[in-house]
C-alpha positions in Angstrom: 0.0 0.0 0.0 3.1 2.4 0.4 4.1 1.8 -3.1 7.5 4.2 -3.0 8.9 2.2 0.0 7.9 -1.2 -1.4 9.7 0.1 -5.0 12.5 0.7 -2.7 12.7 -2.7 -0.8 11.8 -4.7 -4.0 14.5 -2.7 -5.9 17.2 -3.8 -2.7 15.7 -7.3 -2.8 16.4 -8.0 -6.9 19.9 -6.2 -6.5 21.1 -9.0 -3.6 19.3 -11.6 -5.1 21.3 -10.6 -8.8 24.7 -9.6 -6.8 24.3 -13.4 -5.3 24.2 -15.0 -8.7 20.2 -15.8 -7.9 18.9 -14.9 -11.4 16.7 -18.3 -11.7 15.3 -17.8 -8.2 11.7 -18.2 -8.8 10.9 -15.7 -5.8 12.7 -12.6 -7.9 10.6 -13.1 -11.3 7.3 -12.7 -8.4 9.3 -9.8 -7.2 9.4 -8.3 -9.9 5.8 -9.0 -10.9 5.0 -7.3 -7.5 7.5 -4.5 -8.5 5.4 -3.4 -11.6 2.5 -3.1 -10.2 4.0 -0.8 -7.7 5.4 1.3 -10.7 2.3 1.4 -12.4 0.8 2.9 -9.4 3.3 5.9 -9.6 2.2 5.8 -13.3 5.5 4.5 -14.3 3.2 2.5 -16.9 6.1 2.8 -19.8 8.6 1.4 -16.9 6.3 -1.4 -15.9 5.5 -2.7 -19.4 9.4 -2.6 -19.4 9.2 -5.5 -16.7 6.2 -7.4 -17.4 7.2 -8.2 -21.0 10.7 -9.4 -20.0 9.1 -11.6 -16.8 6.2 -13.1 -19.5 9.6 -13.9 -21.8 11.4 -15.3 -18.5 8.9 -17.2 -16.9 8.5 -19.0 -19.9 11.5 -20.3 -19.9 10.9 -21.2 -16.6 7.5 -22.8 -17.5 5.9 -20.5 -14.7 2.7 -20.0 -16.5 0.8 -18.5 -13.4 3.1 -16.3 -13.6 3.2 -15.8 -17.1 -0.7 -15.5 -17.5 -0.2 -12.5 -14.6 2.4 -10.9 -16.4 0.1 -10.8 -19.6 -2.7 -9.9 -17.1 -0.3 -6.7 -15.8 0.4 -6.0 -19.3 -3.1 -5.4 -20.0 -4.0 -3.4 -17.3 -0.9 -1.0 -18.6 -2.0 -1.0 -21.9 -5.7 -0.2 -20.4 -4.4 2.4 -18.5 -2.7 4.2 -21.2 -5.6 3.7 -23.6 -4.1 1.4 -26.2 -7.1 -1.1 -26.3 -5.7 -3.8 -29.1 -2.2 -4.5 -27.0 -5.0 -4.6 -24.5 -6.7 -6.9 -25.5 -4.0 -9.4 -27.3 -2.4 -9.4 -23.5 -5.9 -10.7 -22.5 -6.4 -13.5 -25.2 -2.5 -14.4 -24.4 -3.2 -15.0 -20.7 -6.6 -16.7 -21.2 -5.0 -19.0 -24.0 -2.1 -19.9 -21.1 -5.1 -19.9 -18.1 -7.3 -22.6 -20.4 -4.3 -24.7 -21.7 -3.0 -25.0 -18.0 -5.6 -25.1 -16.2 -5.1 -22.3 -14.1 -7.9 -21.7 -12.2 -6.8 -19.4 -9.5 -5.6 -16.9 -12.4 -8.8 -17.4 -13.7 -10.3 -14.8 -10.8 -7.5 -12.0 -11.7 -8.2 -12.7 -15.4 -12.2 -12.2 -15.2 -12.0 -8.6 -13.5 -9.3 -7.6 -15.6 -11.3 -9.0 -19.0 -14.4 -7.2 -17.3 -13.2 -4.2 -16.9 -11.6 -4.0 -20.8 -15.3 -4.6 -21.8 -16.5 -2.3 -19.5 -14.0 0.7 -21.3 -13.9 -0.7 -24.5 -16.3 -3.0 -25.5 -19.4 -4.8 -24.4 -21.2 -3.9 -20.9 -23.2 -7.7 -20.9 -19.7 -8.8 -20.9 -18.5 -7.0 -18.6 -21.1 -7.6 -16.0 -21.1 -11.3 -16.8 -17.2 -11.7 -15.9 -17.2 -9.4 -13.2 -19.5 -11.7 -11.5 -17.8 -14.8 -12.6 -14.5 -12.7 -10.7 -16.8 -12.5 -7.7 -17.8 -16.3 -7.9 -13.8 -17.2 -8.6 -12.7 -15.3 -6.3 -14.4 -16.6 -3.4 -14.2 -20.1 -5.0 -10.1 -19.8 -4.5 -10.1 -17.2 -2.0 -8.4 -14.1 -4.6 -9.7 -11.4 -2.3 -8.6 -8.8 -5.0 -10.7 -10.6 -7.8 -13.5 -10.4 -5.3 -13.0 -6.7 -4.3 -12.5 -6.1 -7.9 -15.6 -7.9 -9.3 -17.6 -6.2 -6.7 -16.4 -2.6 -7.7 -17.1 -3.2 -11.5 -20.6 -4.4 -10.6 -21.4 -1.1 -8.7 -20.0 0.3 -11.3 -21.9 -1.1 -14.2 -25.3 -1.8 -11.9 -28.2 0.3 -13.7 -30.3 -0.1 -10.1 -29.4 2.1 -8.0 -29.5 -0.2 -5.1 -27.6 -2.7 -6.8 -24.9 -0.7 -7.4 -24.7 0.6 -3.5 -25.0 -3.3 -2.4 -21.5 -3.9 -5.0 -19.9 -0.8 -3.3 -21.0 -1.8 0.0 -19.2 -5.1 -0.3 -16.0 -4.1 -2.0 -15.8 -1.0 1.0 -15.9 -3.9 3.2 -13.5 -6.3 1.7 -10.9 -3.1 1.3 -11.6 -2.5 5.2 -11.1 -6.1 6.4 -7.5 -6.4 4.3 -6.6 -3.2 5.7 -6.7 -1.2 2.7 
């Protein structure tokens, strides 16, 4: 939640674990997943894409494909934040093709608010109210608080009933408040 002194740690973190010759550690490629999120939320977006594109090539070669499908996942939300919808969306299909083909289910939660909320900007509302829920149901499913949270958020925000929408944004305030958010 302090994203400049986590950038800070996670920067000291990847320097020992390079200077001890650690570069196939599997905890610095989730590092520095953690890392570009932190960097995206100091709108380093250009910075993060840096490091997601060079962890999806990485943990390939690791055959880490949670933590590729994440990476393509973290991608997207970059290229959604920066309004370039087509890398956007080919992120997306990249992850989902690694999610179905491995049978990651757990990624599946992250995936769904993430493929929600591109509809929700780009796209299709129906779609984006149908996976937002499916984040909802996933994330409860395999306990992803943030895919809850998340799912929740998107369906306030794309309710049409008013008390709908204050029900969704009722429970993500309360999910936020129990992790300490």
């Amino acid at each position: 939640h302090e994203t400049i002194k986590f950038l800070t740690l996670s920067d000291s973190a990847m320097q020992i674990i390079k200077s001890k010759g650690w570069q196939n550690c599997p905890n610095l490629l989730w590092i520095t997943l953690d890392h570009g999120e932190a960097l995206e939320l100091n709108l380093r977006h250009d910075d993060a894409l840096i490091l997601y594109h060079d962890l999806i090539h990485k943990s390939e070669n690791f055959k880490k494909w949670d933590l590729m499908a994440l990476a393509h996942i973290s991608a997207a939300r970059c290229y959604e934040a920066i309004g370039r919808p087509s890398e956007c969306s080919t992120h997306l299909n990249l992850s989902r093709t690694l999610i179905e083909t491995h049978h990651l289910d757990t990624v599946l939660a992250t995936f769904s608010y993430r493929y929600s909320s591109y509809h929700r900007i780009y796209d299709n509302k129906d779609t984006a109210l149908k996976y937002a829920a499916q984040s909802v149901h996933l994330g409860q499913l395999y306990q992803v608080n943030r895919a809850v949270f998340d799912g929740h958020l998107l369906l306030g925000i794309l309710s049409m009933n008013l008390d709908s929408s204050i029900f969704h944004f009722k429970k993500a305030i309360d999910i936020f408040s129990l992790n300490g958010d």
